[in-house]
PDB file of N, CA, C, O and CB in Angstrom:
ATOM      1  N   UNK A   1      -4.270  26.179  16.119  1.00  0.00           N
ATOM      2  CA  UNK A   1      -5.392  25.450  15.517  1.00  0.00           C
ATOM      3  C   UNK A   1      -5.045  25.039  14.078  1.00  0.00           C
ATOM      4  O   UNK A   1      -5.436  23.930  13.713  1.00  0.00           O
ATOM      5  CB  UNK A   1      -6.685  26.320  15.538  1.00  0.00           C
ATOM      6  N   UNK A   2      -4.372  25.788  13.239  1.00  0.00           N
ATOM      7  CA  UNK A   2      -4.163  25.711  12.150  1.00  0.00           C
ATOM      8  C   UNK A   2      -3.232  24.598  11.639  1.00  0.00           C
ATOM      9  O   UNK A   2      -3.406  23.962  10.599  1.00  0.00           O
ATOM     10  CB  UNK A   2      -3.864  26.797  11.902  1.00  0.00           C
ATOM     11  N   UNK A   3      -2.075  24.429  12.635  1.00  0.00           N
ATOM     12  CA  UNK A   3      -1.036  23.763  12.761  1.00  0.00           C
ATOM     13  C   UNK A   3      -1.535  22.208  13.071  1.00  0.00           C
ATOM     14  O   UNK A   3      -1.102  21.135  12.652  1.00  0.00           O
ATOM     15  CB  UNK A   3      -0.169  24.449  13.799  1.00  0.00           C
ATOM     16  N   UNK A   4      -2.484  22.486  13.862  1.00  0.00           N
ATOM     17  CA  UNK A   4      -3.383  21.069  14.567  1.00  0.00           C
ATOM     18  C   UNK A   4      -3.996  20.522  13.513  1.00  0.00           C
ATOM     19  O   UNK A   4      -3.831  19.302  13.510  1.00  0.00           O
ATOM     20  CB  UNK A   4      -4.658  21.364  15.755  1.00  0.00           C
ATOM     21  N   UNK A   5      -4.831  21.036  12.339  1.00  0.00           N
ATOM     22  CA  UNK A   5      -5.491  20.599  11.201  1.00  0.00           C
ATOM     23  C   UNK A   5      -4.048  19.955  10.288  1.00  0.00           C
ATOM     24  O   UNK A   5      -4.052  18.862   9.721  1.00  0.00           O
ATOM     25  CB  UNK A   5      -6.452  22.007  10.433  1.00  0.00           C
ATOM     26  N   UNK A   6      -2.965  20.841  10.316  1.00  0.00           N
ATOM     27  CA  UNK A   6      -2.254  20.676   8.943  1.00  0.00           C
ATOM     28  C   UNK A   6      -1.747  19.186   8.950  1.00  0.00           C
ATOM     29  O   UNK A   6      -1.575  18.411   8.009  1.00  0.00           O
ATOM     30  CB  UNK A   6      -0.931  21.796   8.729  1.00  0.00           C
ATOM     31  N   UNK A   7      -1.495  18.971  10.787  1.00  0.00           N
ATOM     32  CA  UNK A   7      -0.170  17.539  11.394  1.00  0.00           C
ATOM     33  C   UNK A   7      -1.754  16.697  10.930  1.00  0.00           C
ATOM     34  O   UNK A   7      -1.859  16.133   9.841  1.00  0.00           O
ATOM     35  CB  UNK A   7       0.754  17.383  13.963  1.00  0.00           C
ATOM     36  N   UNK A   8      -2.694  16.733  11.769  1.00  0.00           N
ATOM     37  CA  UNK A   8      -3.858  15.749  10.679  1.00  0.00           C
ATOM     38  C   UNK A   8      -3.703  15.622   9.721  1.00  0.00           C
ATOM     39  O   UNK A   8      -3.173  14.547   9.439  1.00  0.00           O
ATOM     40  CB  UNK A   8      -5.072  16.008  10.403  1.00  0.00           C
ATOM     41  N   UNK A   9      -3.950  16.342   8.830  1.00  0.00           N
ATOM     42  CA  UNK A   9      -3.293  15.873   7.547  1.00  0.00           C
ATOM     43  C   UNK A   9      -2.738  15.037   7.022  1.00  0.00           C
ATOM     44  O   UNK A   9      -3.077  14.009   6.437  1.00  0.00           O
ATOM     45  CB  UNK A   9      -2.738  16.272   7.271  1.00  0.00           C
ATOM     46  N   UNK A  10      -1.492  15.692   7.334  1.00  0.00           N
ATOM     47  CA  UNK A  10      -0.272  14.593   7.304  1.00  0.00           C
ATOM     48  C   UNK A  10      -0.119  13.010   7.687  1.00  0.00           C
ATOM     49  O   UNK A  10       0.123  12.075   6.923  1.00  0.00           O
ATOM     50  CB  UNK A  10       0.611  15.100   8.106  1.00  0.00           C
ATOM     51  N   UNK A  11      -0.307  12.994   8.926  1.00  0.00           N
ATOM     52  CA  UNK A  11      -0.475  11.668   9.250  1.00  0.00           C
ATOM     53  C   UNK A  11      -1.680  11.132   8.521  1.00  0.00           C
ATOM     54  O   UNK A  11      -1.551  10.021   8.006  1.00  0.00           O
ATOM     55  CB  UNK A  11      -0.583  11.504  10.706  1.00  0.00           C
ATOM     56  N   UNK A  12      -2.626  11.644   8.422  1.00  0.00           N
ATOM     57  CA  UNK A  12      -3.976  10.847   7.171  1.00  0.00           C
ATOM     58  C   UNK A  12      -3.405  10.976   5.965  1.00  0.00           C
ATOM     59  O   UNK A  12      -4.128  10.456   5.115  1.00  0.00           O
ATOM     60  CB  UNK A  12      -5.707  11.690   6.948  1.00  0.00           C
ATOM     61  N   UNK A  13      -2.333  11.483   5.471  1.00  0.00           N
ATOM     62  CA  UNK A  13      -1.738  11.416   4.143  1.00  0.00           C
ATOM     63  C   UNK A  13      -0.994  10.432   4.310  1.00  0.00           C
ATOM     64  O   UNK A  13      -1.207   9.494   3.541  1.00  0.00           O
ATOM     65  CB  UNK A  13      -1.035  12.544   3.611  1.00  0.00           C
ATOM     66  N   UNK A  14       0.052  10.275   5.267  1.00  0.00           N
ATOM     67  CA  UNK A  14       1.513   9.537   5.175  1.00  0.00           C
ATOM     68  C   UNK A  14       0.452   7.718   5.346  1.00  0.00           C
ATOM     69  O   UNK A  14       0.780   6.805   4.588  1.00  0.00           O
ATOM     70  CB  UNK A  14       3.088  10.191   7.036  1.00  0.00           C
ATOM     71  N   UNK A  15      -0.743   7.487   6.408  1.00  0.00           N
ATOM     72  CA  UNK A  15      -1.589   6.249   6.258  1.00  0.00           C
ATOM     73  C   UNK A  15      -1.976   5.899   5.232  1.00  0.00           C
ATOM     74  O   UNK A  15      -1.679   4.813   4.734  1.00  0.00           O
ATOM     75  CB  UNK A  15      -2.570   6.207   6.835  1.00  0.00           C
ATOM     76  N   UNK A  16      -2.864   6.917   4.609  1.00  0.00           N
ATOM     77  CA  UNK A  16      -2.911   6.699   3.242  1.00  0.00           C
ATOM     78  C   UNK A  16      -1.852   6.108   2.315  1.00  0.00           C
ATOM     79  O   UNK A  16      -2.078   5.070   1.692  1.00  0.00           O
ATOM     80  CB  UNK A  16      -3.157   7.764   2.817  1.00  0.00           C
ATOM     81  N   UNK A  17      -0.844   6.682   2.236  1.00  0.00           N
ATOM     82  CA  UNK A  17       0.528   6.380   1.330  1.00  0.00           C
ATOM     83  C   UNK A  17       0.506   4.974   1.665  1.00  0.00           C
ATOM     84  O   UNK A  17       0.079   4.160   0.846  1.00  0.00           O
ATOM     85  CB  UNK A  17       2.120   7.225   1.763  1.00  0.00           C
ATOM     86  N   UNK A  18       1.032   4.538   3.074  1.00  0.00           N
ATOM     87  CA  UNK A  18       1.554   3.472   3.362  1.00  0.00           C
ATOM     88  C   UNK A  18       0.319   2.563   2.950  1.00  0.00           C
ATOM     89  O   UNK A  18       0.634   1.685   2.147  1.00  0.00           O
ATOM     90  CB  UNK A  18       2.109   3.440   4.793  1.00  0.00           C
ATOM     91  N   UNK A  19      -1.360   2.588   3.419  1.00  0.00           N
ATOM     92  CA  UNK A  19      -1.721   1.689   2.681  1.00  0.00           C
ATOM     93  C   UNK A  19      -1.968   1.455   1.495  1.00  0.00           C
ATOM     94  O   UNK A  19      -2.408   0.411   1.013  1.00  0.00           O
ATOM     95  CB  UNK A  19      -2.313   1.449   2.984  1.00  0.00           C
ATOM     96  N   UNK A  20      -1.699   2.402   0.988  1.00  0.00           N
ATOM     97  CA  UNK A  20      -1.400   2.245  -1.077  1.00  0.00           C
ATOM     98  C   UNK A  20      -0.625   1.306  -1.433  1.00  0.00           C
ATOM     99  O   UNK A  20      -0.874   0.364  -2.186  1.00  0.00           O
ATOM    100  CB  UNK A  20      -0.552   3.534  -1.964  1.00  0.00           C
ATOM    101  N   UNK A  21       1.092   1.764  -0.454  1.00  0.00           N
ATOM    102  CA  UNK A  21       2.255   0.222  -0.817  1.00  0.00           C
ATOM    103  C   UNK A  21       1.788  -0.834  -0.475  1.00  0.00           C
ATOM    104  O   UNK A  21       1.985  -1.729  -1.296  1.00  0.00           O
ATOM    105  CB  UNK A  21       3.700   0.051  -0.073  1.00  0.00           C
ATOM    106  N   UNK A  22       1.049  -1.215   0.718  1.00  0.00           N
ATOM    107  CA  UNK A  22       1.234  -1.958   1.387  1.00  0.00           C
ATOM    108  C   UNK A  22       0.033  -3.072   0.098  1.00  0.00           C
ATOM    109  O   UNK A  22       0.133  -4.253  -0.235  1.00  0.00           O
ATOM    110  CB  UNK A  22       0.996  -1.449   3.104  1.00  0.00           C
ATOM    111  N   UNK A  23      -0.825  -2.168  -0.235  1.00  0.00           N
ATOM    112  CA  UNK A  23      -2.217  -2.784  -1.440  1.00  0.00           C
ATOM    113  C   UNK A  23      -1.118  -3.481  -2.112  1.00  0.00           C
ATOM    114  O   UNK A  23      -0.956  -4.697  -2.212  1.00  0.00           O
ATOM    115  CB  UNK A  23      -3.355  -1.439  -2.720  1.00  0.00           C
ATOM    116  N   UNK A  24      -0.262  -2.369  -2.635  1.00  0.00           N
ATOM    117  CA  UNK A  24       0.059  -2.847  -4.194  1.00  0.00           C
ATOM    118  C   UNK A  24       1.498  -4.389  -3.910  1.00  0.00           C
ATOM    119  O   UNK A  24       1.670  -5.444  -4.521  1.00  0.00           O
ATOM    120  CB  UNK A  24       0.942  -0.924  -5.345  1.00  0.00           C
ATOM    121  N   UNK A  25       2.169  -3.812  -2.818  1.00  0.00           N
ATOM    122  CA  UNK A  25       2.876  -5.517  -2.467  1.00  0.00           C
ATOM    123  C   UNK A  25       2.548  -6.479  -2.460  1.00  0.00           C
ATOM    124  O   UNK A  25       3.161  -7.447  -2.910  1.00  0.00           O
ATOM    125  CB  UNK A  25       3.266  -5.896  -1.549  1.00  0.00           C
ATOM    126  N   UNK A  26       1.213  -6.476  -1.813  1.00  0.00           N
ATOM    127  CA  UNK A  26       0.476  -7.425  -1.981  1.00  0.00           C
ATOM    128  C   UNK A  26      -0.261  -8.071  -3.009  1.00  0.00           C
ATOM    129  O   UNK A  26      -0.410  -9.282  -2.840  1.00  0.00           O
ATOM    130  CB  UNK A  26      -0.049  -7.246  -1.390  1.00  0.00           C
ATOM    131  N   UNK A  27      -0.822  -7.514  -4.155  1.00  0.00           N
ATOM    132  CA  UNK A  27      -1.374  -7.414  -5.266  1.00  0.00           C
ATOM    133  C   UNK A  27      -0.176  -8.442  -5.926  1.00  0.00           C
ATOM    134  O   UNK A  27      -0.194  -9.574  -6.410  1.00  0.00           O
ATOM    135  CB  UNK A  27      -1.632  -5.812  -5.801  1.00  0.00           C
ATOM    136  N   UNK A  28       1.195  -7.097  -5.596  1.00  0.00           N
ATOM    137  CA  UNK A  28       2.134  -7.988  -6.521  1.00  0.00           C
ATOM    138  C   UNK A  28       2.823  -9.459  -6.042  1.00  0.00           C
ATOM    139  O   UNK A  28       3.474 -10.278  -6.691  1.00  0.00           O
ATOM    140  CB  UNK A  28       3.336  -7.065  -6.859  1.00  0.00           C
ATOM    141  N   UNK A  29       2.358  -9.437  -4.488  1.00  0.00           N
ATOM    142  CA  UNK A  29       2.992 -11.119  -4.113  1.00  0.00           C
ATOM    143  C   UNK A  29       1.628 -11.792  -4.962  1.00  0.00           C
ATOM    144  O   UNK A  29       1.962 -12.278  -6.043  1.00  0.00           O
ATOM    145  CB  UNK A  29       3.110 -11.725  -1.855  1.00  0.00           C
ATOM    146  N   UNK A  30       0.465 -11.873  -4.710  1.00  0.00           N
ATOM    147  CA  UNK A  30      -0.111 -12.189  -5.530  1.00  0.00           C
ATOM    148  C   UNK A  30      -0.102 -12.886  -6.727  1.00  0.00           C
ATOM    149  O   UNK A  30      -0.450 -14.052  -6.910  1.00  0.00           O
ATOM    150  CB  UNK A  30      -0.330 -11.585  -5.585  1.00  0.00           C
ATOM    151  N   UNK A  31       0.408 -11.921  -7.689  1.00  0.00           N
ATOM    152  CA  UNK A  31       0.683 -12.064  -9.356  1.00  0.00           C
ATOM    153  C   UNK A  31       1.394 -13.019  -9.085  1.00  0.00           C
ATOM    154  O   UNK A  31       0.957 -14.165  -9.194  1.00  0.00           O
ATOM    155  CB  UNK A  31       1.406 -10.894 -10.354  1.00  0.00           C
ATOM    156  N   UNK A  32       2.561 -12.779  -8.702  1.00  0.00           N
ATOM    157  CA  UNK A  32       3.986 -13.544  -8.711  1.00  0.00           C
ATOM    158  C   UNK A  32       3.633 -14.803  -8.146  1.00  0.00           C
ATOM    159  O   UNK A  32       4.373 -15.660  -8.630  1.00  0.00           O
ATOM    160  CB  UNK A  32       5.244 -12.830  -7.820  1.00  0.00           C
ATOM    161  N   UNK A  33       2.870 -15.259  -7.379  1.00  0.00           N
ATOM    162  CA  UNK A  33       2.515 -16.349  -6.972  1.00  0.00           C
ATOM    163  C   UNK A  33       1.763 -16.988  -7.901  1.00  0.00           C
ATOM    164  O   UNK A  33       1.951 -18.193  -8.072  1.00  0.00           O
ATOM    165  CB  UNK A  33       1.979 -16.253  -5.893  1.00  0.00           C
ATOM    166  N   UNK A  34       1.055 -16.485  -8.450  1.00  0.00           N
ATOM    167  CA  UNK A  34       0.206 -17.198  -9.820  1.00  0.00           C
ATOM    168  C   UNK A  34       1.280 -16.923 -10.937  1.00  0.00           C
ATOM    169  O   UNK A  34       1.175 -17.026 -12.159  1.00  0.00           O
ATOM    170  CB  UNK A  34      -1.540 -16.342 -10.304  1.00  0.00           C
ATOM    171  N   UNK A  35       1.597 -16.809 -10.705  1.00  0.00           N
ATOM    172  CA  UNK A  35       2.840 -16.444 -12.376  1.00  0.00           C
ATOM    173  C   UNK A  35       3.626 -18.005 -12.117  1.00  0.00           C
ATOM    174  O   UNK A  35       3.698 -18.859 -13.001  1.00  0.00           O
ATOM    175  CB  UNK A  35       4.586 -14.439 -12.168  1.00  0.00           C
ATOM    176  N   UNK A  36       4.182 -18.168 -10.733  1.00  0.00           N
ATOM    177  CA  UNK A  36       5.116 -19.058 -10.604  1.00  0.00           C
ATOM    178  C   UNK A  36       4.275 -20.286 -10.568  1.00  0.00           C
ATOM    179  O   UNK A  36       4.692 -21.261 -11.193  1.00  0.00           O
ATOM    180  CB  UNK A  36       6.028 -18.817  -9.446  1.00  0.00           C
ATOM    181  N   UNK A  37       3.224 -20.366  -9.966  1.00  0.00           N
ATOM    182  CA  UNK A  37       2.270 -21.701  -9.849  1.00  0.00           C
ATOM    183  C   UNK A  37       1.528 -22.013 -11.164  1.00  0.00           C
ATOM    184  O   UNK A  37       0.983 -23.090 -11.407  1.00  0.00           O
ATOM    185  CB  UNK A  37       1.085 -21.509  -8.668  1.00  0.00           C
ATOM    186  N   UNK A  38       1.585 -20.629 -12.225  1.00  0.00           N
ATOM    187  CA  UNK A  38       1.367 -21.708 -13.134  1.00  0.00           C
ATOM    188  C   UNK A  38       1.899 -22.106 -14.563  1.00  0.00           C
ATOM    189  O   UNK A  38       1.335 -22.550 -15.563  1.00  0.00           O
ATOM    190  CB  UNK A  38       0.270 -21.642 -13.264  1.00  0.00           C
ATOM    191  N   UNK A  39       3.794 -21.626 -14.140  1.00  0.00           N
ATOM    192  CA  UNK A  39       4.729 -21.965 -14.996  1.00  0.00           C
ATOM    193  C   UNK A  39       4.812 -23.441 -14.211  1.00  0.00           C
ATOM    194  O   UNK A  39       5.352 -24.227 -14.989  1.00  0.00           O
ATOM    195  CB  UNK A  39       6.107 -20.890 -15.118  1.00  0.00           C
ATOM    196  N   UNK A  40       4.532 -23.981 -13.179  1.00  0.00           N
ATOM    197  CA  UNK A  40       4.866 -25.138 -12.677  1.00  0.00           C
ATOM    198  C   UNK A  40       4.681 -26.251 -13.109  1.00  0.00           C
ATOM    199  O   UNK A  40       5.423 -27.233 -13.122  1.00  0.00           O
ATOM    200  CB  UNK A  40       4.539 -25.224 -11.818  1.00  0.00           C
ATOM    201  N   UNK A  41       3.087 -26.014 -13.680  1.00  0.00           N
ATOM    202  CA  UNK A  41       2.624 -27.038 -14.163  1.00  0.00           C
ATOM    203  C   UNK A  41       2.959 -27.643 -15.743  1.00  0.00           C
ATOM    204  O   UNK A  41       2.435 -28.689 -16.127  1.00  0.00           O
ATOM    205  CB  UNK A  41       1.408 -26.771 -13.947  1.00  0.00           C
TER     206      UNK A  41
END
């Protein structure tokens, strides 16, 4: 039982993690896309 709670965990930790990067890549394609679109002009 104990073991069963801990692997929950984990995998709700390691989802978590991944959607943290996955926020902040995006955030940063983002920037970078406005950074470059508006050195363009």
């Amino acid at each position: 039982m104990m073991q069963d709670m801990m692997g929950g965990g984990m995998m709700w930790g390691m989802g978590f993690f991944w959607l943290v990067i996955i926020i902040v890549l995006v955030l940063a394609a983002i920037a970078l896309a406005k950074y470059i679109f508006s050195r363009r002009r």
